[in-house]
N, C-alpha and C positions, 0 to 999 in steps of 0.2 A: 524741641524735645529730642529731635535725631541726636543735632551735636550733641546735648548734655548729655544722650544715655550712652552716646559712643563716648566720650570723658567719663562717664564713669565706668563702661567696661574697662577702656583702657589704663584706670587707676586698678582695678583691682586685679588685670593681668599683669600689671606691672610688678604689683605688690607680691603677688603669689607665686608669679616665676621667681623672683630675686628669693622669698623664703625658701621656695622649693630647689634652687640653685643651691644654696647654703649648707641646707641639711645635707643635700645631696655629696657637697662639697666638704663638710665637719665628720661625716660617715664613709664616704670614703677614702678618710687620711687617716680615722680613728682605724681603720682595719690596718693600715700600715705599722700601726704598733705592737703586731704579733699576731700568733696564733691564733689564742681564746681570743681577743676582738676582733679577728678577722669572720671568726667561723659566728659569732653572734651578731655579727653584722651581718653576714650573707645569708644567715636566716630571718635575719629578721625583713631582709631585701625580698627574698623566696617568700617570705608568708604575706607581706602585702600584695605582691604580685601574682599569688597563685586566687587572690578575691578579686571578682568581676569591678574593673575599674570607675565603673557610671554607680554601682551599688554600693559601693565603700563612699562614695562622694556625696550620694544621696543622705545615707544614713549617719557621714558625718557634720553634713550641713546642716539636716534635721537634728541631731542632737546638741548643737551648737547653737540651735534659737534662729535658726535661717539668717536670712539679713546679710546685710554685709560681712560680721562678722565669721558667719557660718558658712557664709559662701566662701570667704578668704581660706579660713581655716580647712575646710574640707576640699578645697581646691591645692594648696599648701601641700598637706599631706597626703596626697593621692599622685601627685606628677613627680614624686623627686626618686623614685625604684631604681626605674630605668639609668636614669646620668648618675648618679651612687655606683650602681654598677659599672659602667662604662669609669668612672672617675676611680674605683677603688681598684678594680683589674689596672690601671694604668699607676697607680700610687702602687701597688706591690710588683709590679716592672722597674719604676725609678728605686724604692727599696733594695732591688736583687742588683745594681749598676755599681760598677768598683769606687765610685766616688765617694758613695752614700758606705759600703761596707769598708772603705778605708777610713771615715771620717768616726765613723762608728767604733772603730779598732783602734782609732787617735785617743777616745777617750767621749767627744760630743753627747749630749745627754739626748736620747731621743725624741724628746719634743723639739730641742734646737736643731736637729737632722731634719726633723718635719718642716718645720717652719724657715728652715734655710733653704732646704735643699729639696723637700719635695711639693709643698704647695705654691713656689711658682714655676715648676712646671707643669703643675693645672690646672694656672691662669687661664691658656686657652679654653681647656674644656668647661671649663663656670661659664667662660664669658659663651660661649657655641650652646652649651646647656639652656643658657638664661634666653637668649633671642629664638634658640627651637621650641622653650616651654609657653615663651608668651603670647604667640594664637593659640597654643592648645588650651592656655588656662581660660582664655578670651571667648571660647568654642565652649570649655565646659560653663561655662558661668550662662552663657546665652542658655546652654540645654539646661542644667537645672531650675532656672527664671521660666521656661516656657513650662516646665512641668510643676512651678509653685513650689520648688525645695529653696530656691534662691532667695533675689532680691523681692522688697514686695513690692505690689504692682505700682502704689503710688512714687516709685522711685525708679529714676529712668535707666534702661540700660539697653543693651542689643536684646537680652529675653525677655524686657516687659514691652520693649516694642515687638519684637515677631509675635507674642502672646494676647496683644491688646490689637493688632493686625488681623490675629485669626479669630478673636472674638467680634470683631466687626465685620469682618466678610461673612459669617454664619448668618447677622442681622442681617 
């Protein structure tokens, strides 16, 4: 029962980093393409982040029907603020660089400037992103499961084992 519920946290840390890598990484490259979607991205970066991060998780797991899927999902969109941020500051760095505003003054259509010239330069930061986010999603999946927003108990993980631990030590 250990291994299987460590295989399945670690499928669903896997799963939810690489989503939360992604968005993280599609938003901030979208802010790269000017002004108005830089500024509605960094609000909408600012408004997920100014909500207590275990409350947002909670209520999006629970709204999602708990379970794996709700765990995925609510785990997903709660980790990707942070690296968005950290990835869009550094995509309107590569943006302001003479290669990028000469290729720009050539004629280049802005999406082929993105996709040439500035998202792999933050190949690093996905791939640094994705392996920092997946104990964390690994850590929230266990805390949701032990408080019952998670997986259910008949299905194995790190929080239905810490949770089925402490229901037996009380007996």
């Amino acid at each position: 029962r250990t291994l299987a519920g460590l295989s399945m946290s670690i499928r669903l840390g896997c799963l939810t980093a690489f989503l939360s890598a992604l968005t993280a990484l599609v938003l901030g490259t979208v802010s790269a393409m000017g002004r108005q979607a830089d500024r509605v991205i960094s609000g909408l970066i600012d408004m997920i982040m100014g909500i207590p991060h275990m409350l947002l998780l909670i209520l999006i797991s629970y709204a999602c029907g708990k379970g794996f899927t709700g765990a995925a999902v609510g785990i997903a969109l709660t980790h990707w603020p942070s690296l968005a941020r950290l990835i869009r500051a550094e995509a309107l760095q590569i943006r302001e660089s003479q290669y990028v505003k000469i290729s720009a003054r050539l004629g280049m259509p802005r999406l082929q400037i993105i996709r040439k010239h500035i998202v792999p330069q933050l190949a690093s930061q996905f791939m640094t992103g994705f392996i920092l986010t997946f104990p964390h999603a690994v850590l929230h999946e266990a805390s949701i499961t032990f408080l019952g927003f998670g997986l259910p108990p008949e299905e194995p993980s790190v929080g239905c084992l810490l949770y089925t631990s402490d229901a037996a030590d009380e007996l």
